[in-house]
C-alpha angles and dihedrals in degrees: 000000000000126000113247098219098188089067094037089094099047080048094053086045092046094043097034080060104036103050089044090056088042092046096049101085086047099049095043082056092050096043095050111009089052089024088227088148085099091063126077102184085062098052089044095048084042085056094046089047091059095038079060097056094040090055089047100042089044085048101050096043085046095071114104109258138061098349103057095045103090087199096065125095090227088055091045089042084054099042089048097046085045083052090043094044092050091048086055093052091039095059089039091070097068093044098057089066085059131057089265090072093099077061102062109095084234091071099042089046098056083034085070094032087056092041091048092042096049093039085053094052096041084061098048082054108266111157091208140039109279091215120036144122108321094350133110156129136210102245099035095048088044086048088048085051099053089051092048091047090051089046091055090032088060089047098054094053084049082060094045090048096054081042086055098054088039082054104045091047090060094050094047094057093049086051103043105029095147107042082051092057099055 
């Protein structure tokens, strides 16, 4: 599939946006949960995590198809479950400053990505965990960002996918009133 060229821009603004907002439960966890504010290497490895995702999610939505017709189903599931995915980020933030922040799917998210990253390590023969409090590595925090990001990326098509039947069921009812009806 080609890359349309003309709606790669919009992509990279509606993405850049989108994944920062997105990001931001997470980061806040990682700089003062983990306390991972005192290490440059792991800011800069969190910030090249979600530069990745917004390349990749700019680059996929930008081929020509479904994706880059607004008119489609597939394009307005997307948008909604991008609008549905930043609310929930956006009402995250103020929880993690109260006990409900373990609650929040952020922290569950980067619980598994950390699990995953320092299981991972311990196989390939680290003594100690890879991500913790006040400890961590470019490679493996950046590595700990792409699986979270996979983790919320999957959630969010979750989110597309129950959109899209919501969508085409609606559809469905203003084209076919009266068969519907019967």
């Amino acid at each position: 599939m080609p890359l349309n060229l003309k709606v790669l821009p919009h992509q990279l603004r509606h993405w850049a946006l989108h994944c920062s907002l997105t990001a931001l439960p997470s980061f806040g966890i990682a700089l003062f949960m983990l306390q991972l504010w005192k290490l440059p290497a792991a800011i800069a490895a969190m910030l090249a995590a979600i530069a990745t995702f917004i390349a990749l999610y700019a680059l996929i939505t930008s081929l020509k198809g479904p994706l880059t017709d607004p008119g489609t189903l597939v394009a307005r599931s997307l948008k909604l479950g991008t609008r549905i995915r930043t609310a929930i980020s956006l009402i995250s933030i103020p929880l993690l400053f109260t006990r409900m922040g373990g609650w929040t799917p952020d922290f569950w998210c980067g619980f598994l990505a950390c699990s995953v990253t320092n299981a991972i390590g311990k196989k390939l023969g680290s003594h100690q965990e890879l991500i913790r409090s006040g400890r961590g590595d470019f490679l493996p925090v950046y590595f700990t960002t792409i699986l979270e990001g996979i983790i919320i990326s999957f959630m969010l098509l979750m989110i597309a996918f129950f959109s899209l039947l919501i969508l085409q069921r609606r559809q469905t009812r203003r084209s076919f009133p009266a068969a519907i009806s019967r």
